[in-house]
C-alpha positions as CSV (number, residue, x, y, z in Angstrom):
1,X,-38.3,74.0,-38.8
2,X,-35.6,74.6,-41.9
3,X,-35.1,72.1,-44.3
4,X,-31.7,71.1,-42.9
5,X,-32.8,70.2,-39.5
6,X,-35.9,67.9,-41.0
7,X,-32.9,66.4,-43.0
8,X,-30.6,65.6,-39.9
9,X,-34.1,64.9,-37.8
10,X,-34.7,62.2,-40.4
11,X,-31.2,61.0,-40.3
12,X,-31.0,60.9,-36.0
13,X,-34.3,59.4,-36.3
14,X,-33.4,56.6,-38.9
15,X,-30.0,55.6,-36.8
16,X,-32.0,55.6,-33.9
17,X,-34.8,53.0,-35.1
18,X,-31.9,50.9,-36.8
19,X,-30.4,50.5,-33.1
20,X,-33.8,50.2,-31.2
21,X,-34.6,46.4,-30.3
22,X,-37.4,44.9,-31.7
23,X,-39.6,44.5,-28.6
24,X,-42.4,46.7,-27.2
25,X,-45.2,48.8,-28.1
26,X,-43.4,50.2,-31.5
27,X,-45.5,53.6,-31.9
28,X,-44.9,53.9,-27.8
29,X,-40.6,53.5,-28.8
30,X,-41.0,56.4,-32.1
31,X,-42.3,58.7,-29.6
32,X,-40.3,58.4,-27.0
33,X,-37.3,58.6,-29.6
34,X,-39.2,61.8,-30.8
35,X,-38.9,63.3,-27.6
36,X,-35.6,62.8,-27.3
37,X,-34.9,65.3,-30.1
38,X,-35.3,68.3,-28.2
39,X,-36.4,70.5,-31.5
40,X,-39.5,69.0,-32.0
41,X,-41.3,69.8,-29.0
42,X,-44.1,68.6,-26.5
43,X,-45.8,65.5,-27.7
44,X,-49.2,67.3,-29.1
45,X,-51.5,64.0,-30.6
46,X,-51.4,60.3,-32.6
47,X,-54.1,59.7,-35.2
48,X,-54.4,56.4,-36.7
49,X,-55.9,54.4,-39.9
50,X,-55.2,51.2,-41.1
51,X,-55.4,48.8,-44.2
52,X,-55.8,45.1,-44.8
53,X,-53.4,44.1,-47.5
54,X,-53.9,40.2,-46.9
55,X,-55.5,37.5,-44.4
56,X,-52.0,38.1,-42.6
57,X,-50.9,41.5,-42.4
58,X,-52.3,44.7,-42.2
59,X,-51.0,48.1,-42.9
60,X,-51.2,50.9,-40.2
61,X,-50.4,54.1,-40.9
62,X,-49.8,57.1,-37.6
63,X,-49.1,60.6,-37.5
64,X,-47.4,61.7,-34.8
65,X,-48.0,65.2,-33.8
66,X,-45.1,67.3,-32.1
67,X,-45.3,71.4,-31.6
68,X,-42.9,71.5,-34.5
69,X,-42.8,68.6,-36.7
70,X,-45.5,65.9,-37.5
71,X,-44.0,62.0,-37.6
72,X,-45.8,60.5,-40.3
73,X,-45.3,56.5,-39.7
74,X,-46.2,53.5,-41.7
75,X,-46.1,49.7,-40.4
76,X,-46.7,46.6,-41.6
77,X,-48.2,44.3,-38.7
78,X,-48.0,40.0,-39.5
79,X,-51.1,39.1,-37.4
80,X,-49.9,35.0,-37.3
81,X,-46.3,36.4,-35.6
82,X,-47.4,39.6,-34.0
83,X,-44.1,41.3,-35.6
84,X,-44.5,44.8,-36.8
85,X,-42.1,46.8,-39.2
86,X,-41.9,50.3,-39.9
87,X,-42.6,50.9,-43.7
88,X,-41.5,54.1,-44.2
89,X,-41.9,57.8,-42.5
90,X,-41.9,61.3,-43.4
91,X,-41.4,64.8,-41.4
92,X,-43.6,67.7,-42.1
């Protein structure tokens, strides 16, 4: 994938998550939205880690794996609310 599509990927991708409502299995709604985008291909894997920043919230980190393009996601998870919010991502 050329630099151009991973910029546009990142934009659709950015518009879409601004739009999405907060509810649901978040890593479950990025995927799905992945697969919308017909460049990046079959679903191919999720690996996971995460990170205790505090007593409340913990830091979870995913990478997505598509045929062409690896979702690199981070969250930020408030165990006392149950909200999560994405951090940041990247495309590789």
């Amino acid at each position: 994938m050329n630099s151009l599509n991973i910029r546009k990927l990142k934009l659709d991708l950015t518009v879409a998550l601004l739009n999405q409502p907060p509810a649901g299995n978040l890593i479950q709604r990025v995927k799905d939205l992945m697969m919308s985008f017909q460049e990046v291909g079959s679903f191919a894997g999720l690996y996971e880690s995460s990170n205790e920043l505090d007593n409340d919230h913990v830091q979870y980190s995913y990478a997505l794996q598509f045929e062409n393009v690896t979702l690199d996601l981070n969250t930020v998870s408030n165990r006392n609310t149950n909200n999560t919010s994405v951090n940041g991502f990247t495309l590789r």
